[in-house]
Every structure is written in structure tokens, then in C-alpha cells.
C-alpha positions as CSV (number, residue, x, y, z in Angstrom):
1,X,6.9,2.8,-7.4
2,X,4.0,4.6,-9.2
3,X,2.3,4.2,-12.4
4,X,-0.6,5.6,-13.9
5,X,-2.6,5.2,-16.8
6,X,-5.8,7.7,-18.3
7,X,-8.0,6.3,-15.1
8,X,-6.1,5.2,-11.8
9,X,-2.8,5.6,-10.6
10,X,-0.9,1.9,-9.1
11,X,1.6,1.7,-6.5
12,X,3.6,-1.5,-5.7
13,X,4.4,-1.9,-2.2
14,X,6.5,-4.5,-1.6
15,X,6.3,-6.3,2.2
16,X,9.5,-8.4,3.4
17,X,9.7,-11.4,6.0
18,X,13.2,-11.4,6.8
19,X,12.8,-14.4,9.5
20,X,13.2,-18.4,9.0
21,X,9.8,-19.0,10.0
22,X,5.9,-17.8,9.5
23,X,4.5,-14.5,9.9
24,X,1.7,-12.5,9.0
25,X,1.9,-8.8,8.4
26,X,-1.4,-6.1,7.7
27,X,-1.5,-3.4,5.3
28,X,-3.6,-0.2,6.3
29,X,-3.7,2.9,4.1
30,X,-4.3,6.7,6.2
31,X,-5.3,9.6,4.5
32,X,-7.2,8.4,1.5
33,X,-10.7,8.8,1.3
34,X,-12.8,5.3,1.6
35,X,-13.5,4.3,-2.0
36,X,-10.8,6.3,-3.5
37,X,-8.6,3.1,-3.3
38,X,-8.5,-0.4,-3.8
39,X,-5.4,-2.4,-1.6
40,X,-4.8,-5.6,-3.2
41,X,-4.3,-7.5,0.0
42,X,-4.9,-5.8,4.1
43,X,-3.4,-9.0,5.5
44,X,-0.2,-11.4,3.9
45,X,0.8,-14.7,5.5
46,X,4.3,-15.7,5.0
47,X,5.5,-19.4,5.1
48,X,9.1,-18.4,5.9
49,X,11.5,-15.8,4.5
50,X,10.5,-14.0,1.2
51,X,9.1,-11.0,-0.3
52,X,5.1,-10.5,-1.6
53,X,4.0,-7.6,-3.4
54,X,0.9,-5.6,-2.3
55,X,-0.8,-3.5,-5.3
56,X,-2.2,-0.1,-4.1
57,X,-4.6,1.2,-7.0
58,X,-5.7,4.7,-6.7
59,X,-9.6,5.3,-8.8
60,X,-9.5,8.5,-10.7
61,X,-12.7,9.7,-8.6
62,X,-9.7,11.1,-6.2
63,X,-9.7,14.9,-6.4
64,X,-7.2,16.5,-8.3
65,X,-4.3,17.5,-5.6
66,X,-1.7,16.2,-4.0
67,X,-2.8,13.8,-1.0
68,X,0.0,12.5,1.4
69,X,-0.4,9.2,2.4
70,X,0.7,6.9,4.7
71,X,1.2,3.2,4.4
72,X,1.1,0.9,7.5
73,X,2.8,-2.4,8.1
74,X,2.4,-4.5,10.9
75,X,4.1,-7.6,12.0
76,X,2.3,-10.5,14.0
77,X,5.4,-10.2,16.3
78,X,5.3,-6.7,17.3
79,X,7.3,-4.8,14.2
80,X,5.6,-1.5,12.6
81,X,6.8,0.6,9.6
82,X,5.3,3.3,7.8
83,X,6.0,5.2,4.9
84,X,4.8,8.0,2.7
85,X,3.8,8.6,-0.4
86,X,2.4,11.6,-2.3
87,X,-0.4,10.8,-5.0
88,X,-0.8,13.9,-6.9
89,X,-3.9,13.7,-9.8
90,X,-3.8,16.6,-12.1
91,X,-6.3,18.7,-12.9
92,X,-8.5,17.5,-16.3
């Protein structure tokens, strides 16, 4: 989900271990430019089954535009997902 305020725009993104034992998964961001974004967390360890949230901030020195992006997730055990989402920062 997105939310913005005057200066930066937030996504949650939230990261699931659906397995009775540990894990860790990464978080990678593509197609943002380095030091347009701050990722709350690139790696999450997992105890056993359960959720975490990862906090994707977007700084408002992004361009105005829309900018696809793609979130990576990776599983210690092999698993990959990816998904996309479209930050768009009006013009001021």
C-alpha cells in the first residue's frame, strides 16, 4: 500500500514465512535510482511461521514521473517473487 505525505512517498511491503521453521529472506529494489529510496530492512530472519513488514520510503528528490519498480524477494531455500509497483511524484 502507498502513502505519501508533502516530502516522501511510503510503501509497506509485507514478507511471509509460511513454513514451521527458520528462514531468511532479502529485499532488493530495481529501477529506482540509488539515493532515491530508503528500504527499511534488505535482509529478514524468521524464527518460524509469521509475517514482518518491510517499509519502502521513497525521498521526494525522485523526479516527477511515473517510475515502475520492481520488488525482489528471495528465500534462503531457493523461492523468488517479484512484484511491481508504480511510484508516480507529481509535478510541483
Amino acid at each position: 500500500s502507498g502513502q505519501s505525505d508533502a516530502s516522501s512517498l511510503t510503501y509497506r511491503i509485507t514478507v511471509s514465512n509460511k513454513r514451521y521453521r527458520p528462514e531468511t529472506a532479502s529485499v532488493s529494489v530495481e529501477g529506482l535510482p540509488e539515493g532515491s529510496y530508503t528500504l527499511g530492512a534488505s535482509q529478514i530472519d524468521f524464527a518460524s511461521a509469521g509475517r514482518r513488514d518491510v517499509l519502502l520510503t521513497i525521498h521526494p528528490t525522485l523526479p516527477p514521473g511515473l517510475h515502475p519498480t520492481l520488488i525482489h524477494v528471495r528465500s534462503g531455500d531457493g523461492w523468488s517473487g517479484d512484484f511491481r509497483i508504480y511510484p508516480f511524484v507529481p509535478k510541483v
